[in-house]
C-alpha positions in Angstrom: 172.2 278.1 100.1 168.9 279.0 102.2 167.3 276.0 100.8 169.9 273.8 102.3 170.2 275.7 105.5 166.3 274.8 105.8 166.9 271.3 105.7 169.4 271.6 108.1 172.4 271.2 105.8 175.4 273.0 105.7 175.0 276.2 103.1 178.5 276.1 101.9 179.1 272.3 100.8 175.5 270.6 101.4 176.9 268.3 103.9 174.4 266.4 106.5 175.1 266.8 109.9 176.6 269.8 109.0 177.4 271.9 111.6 174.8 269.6 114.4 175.8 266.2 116.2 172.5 266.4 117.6 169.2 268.5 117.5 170.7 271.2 119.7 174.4 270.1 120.5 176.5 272.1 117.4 179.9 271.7 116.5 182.7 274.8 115.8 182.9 273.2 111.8 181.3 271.6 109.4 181.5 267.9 109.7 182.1 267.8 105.8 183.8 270.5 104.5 185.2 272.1 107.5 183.4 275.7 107.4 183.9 277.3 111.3 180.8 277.8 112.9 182.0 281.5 114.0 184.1 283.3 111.6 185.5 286.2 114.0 181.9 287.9 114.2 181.3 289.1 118.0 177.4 288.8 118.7 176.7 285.9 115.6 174.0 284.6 117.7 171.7 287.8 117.4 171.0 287.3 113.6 170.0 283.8 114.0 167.8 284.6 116.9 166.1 287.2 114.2 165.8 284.3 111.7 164.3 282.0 114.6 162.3 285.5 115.6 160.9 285.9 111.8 160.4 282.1 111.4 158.3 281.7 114.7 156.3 285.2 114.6 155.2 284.1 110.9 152.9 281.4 111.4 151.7 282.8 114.7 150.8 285.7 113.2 148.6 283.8 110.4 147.2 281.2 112.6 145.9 284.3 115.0 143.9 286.3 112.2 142.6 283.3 110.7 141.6 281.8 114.5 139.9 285.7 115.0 138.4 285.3 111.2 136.8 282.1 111.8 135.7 282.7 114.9 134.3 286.2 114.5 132.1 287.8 116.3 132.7 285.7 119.6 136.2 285.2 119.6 137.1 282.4 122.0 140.2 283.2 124.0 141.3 280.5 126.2 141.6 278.0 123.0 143.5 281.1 121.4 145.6 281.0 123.5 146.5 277.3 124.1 147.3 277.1 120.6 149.0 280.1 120.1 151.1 279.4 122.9 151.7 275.3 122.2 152.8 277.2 118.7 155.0 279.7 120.6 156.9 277.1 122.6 157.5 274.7 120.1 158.1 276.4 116.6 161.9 277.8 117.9 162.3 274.2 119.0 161.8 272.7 116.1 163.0 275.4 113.9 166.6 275.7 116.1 168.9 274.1 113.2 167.4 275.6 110.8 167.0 278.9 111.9 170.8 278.5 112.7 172.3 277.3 109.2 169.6 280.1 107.7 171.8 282.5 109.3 174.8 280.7 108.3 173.6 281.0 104.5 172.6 285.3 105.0 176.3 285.6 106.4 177.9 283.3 103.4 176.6 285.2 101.0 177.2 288.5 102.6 180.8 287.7 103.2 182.2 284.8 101.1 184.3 282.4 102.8 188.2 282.4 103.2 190.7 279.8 103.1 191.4 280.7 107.0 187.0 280.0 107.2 187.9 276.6 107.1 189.4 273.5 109.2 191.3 270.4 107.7 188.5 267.4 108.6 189.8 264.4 108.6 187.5 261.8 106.5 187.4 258.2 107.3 189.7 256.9 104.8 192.2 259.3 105.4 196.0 258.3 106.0 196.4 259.6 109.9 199.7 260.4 108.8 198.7 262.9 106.2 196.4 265.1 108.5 197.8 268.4 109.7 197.0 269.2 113.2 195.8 273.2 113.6 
């Protein structure tokens, strides 16, 4: 599951798209197998920010002791900190979905979905006629 969430994928069914109809716009289900974004947890936003926190802090931390290691004993700051701060701006861009379904994956497996998790989705080749409405 965290190796679909990664690759921005949806943990439960390995849908694409998932739970994104565009590189920040999400949707409240999965476009495949109709997992809800939000499954009655106040405050869901806070662990993906950690996973976006843990993801981004990572490689910053590494690319700062091996920047201070290769430049040791005079340890330019100003490029220092243009890359460290390009890095810092544009890792939790680029790491939003993921950091997102990551989350998603922690809290699947932490508590397993339930049939009331899930929305009908109506697939192209459906009969309109044979599609609930919630």
């Amino acid at each position: 599951m965290f190796s679909r969430g990664s690759f921005r994928r949806c943990p439960w069914c390995a849908g694409r798209g998932a739970f994104f109809l565009g590189w920040f716009k999400k949707a409240d289900h999965c476009q495949s197998c109709g997992l809800q974004w939000r499954r009655g947890d106040v405050g869901y936003e806070l662990g993906a920010a950690a996973i976006t926190a843990i993801i981004t802090f990572g490689p910053l931390v590494l690319v700062l002791g091996g920047m201070v290691a290769i430049t040791w004993p005079e340890v330019e700051l100003l490029p220092m900190y243009l890359v460290l701060g390009g890095m810092a701006v544009l890792l939790p861009l680029i790491t939003y979905g993921s950091a997102y379904l990551i989350w998603q994956s922690i809290d699947i497996v932490m508590r397993p979905p339930t049939p009331d998790d899930f929305e009908i989705v109506a697939t192209v080749d459906s009969d309109p006629a044979d599609i609930e409405l919630l």
